[in-house]
Structure formats: structure tokens, C-alpha cells
N, C-alpha and C positions, 0 to 999 in steps of 0.2 A: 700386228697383234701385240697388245703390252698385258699387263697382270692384271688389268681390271677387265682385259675381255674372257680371262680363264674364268672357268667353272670349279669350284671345289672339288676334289675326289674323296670320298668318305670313305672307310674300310671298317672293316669289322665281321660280326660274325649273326648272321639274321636268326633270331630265336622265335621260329613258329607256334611256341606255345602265347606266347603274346601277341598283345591284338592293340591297336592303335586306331585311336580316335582321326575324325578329320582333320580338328584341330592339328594334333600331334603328328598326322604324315604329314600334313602341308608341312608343319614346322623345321621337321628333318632333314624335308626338301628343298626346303626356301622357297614354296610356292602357294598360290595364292588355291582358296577354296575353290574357287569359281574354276581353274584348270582342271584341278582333280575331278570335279562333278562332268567336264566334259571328259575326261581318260574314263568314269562309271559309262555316259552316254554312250561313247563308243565302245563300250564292251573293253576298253584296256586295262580295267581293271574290277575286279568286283568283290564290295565290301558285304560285308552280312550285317543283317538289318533292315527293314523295311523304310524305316524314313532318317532322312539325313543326318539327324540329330541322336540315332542309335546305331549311326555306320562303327563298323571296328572291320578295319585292314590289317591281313595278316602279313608279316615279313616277307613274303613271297610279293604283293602288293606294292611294298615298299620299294626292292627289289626294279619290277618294271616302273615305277614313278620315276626315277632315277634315269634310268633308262631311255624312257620318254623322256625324259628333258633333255636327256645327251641329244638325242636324236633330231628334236626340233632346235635346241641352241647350234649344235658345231653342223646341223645336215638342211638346218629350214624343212625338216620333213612334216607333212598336214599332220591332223590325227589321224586319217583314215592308213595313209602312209606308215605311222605311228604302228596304229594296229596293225598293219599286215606285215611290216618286220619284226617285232615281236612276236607275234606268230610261227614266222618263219625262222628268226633264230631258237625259237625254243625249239621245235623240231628238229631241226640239225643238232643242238645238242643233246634230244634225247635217240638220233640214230647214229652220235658219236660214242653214248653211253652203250648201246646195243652192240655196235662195232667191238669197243671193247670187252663187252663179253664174251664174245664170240672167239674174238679171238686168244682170251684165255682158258677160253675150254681145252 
């Protein structure tokens, strides 16, 4: 593996009161439109708005685009694959958040 098979790690802090064009999430992601309209087909992600050209993705959005990409670049995972680990990891970390409350009660 050399520096041109890595993938960027971006950081920062996702702001849900803003909304991102198609345009603008492809852009963030380095990814092309045509990927993201298959992440809306399978349900990995879903924009508001009725047609393409009034989509706004919120930072949570953003969030699994990223995600998905990890997942198909370093894992070769399909989208359907895509979707059901997403899925799957957000569950577990919303019965990690539960766990932890529980246990500071």
C-alpha cells in the first residue's frame, strides 16, 4: 500500500442545523453524484426533497457517506452490505449509549 491507495480522514464537527446540496455532499466526499443517488436507492441515506435537484442532506447524511465509502474502498463491501452495516453499527452504538446510562444511574 503506498499514499496514493490512502483515503483522506476528514475531522471536524457536523452541524445539523445545515443542509447540503448534492452538489456539496458529493464535493466533501470526493464522490461522484451518480454514487450517492445509488446510497438514496438503497435507503443509506435519505435527502429531503422530492426531486434531485431540491435534495439537501443533513450532516448525519454526511456522516454515513463517508462511512460508506470507508466501507466499499478498504472492505470491497456491495451497497446492500453497505446498508446492513450501517445499520448495524448504529444500533450497537445506540445500545452503547443505553448501556451507559444505565449504568450511571
Amino acid at each position: 500500500m503506498n499514499s496514493h491507495d490512502l483515503l483522506p480522514v476528514h475531522t471536524g464537527t457536523v452541524i445539523e442545523d445545515d443542509s447540503l446540496t448534492l452538489e456539496q455532499l458529493c464535493q466533501a466526499c470526493g464522490v461522484h453524484a451518480e454514487w450517492v443517488i445509488s446510497l438514496v436507492e438503497e435507503s443509506i441515506i435519505e435527502p429531503q426533497g422530492d426531486e434531485i435537484h431540491l435534495w439537501r442532506f443533513s450532516g448525519a447524511s454526511l456522516v454515513r457517506v463517508r462511512s460508506a465509502l470507508r466501507l466499499q474502498h478498504d472492505l470491497g463491501v456491495n451497497l446492500a452490505g453497505i446498508a446492513l452495516a450501517l445499520d448495524l453499527i448504529e444500533e450497537l452504538e445506540n445500545l452503547r449509549a443505553q448501556l451507559n446510562i444505565m449504568g450511571h444511574d
